[in-house]
ROPATI-169129 format. One line per field, with one value per residue (C-alpha): residue number from 1; x, y, z; residue in three letters. Coordinates in nm, 2 decimals, always signed. Last residue first. Layout:
# residues N
n	(NUM|...)
east	(X|...)
north	(Y|...)
up	(Z|...)
res	(Ala|...)
# end
This chain:
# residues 132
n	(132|131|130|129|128|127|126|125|124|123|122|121|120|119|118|117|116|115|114|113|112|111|110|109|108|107|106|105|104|103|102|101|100|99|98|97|96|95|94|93|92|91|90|89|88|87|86|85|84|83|82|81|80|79|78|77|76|75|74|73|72|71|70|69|68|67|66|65|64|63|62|61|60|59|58|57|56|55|54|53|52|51|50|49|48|47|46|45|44|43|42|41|40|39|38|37|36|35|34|33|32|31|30|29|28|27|26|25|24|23|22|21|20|19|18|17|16|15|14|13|12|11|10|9|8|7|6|5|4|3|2|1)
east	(+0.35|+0.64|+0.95|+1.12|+1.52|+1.80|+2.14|+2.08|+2.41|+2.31|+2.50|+2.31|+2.04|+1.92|+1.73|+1.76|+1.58|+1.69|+2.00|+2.19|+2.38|+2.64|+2.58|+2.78|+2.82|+2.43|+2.29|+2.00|+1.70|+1.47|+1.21|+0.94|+0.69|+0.63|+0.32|+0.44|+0.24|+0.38|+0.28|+0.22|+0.14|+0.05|-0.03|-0.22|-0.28|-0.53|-0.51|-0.72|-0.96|-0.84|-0.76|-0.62|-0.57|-0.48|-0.37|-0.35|-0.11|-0.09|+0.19|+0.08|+0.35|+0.33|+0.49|+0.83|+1.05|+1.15|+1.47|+1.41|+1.66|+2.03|+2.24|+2.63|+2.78|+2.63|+2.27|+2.29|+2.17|+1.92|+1.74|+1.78|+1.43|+1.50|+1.31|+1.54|+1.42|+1.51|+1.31|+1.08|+0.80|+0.95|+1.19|+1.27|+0.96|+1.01|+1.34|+1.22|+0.92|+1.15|+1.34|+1.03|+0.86|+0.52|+0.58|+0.27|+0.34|+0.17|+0.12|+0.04|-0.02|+0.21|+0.40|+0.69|+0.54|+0.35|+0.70|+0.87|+0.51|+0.64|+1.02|+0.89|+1.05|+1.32|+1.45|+1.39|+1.70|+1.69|+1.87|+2.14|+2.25|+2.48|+2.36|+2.46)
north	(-3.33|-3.16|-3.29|-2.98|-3.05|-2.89|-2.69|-2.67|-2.57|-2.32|-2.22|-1.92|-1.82|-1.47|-1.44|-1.16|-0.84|-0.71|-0.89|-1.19|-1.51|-1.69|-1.60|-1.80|-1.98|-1.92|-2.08|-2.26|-2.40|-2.70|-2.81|-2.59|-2.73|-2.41|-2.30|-2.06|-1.79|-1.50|-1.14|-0.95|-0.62|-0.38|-0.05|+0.12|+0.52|+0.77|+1.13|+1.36|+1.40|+1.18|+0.81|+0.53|+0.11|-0.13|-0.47|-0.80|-1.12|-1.40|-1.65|-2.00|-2.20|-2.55|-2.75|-2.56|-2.68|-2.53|-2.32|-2.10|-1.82|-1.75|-1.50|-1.60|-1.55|-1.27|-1.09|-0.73|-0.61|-0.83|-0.72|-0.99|-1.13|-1.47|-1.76|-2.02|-2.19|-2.56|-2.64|-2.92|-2.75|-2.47|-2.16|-1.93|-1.68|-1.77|-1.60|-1.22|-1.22|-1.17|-0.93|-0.70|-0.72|-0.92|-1.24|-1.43|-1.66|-2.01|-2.24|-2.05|-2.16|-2.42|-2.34|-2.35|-2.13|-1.88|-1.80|-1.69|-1.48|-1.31|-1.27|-1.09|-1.17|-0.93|-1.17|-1.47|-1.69|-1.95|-2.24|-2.49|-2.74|-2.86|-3.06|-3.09)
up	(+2.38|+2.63|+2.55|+2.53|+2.39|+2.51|+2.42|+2.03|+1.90|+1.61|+1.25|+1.11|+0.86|+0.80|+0.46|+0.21|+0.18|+0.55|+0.55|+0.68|+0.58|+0.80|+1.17|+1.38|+1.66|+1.79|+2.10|+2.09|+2.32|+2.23|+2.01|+1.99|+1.70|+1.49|+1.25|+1.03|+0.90|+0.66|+0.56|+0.27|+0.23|-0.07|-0.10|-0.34|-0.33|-0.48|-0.48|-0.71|-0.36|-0.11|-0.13|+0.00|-0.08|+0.12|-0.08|+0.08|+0.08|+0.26|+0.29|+0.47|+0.64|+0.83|+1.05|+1.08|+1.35|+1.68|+1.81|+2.13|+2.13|+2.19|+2.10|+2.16|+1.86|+1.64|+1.55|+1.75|+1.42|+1.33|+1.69|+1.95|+2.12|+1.90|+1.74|+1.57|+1.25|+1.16|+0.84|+0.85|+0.62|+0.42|+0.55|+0.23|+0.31|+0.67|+0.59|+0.35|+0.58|+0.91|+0.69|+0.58|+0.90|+0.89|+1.05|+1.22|+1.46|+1.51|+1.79|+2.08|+2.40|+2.40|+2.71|+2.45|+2.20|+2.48|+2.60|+2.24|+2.23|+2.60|+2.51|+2.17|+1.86|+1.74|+1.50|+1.29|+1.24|+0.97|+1.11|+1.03|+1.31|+1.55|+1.83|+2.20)
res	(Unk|Unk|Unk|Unk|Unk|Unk|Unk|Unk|Unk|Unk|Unk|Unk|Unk|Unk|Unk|Unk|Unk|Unk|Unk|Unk|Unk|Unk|Unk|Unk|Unk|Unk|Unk|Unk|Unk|Unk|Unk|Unk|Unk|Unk|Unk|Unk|Unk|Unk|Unk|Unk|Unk|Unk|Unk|Unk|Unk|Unk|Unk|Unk|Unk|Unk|Unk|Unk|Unk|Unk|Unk|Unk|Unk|Unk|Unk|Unk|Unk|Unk|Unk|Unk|Unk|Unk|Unk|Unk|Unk|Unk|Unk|Unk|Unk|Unk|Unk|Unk|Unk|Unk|Unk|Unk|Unk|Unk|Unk|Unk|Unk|Unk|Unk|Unk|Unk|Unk|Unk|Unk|Unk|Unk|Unk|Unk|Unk|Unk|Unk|Unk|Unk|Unk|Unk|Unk|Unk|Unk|Unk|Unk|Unk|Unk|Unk|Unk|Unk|Unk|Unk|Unk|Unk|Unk|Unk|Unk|Unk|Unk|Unk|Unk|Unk|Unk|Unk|Unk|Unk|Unk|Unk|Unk)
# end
């Protein structure tokens, strides 16, 4: 077992956390403020560990798949609405990381979180996927 340094993205769904390591998928898409806020600090070979917890059950004990950013694109797009005298901009950006699975974790502790900041934590990584 391996100790490491991860940025913790949260409240992923069991089912896309099972397309990564079946390989179906090999990207995710982060749009909530405090997901964006870590991938936005997370850079190609970062450790980042994918969980279904919400940020605020985040502690010792979580677990999650932990795999290694490949690639990151950040996008950005404005909406904009009107109606009558009314008009409205709104902008949205959103970040892609493309993840190579590499194992399971298990958090020990949680040592920087926040919804504007990012959420990193000491992880033992229990196993390793080998498949290509």
């Amino acid at each position: 077992m391996e100790k490491v340094r991860c940025y913790v993205l949260t409240g992923i769904s069991r089912s896309v956390i099972e397309s990564l390591i079946r390989r179906e998928i090999r990207s995710i898409e982060l749009r909530s403020a405090h997901n964006v806020a870590t991938a936005l600090k997370a850079e190609v070979g970062s450790c980042i560990m994918l969980t279904p917890a919400k940020l605020c059950d985040l502690g010792r004990g979580v677990t999650g798949l932990v795999a290694e950013v490949s690639g990151k694109e950040v996008m950005s797009h404005s909406v904009f609405f009107s109606s009558g005298s009314y008009f409205e901009e709104s902008e949205m950006t959103a970040v892609r990381l493309l993840l190579k699975p590499k194992g399971f974790g298990r958090i020990i502790s949680v040592l920087k979180s926040g919804i504007l900041d990012s959420t990193e934590a000491e992880v033992v990584c229990m196993t390793h996927l080998d498949a290509g």
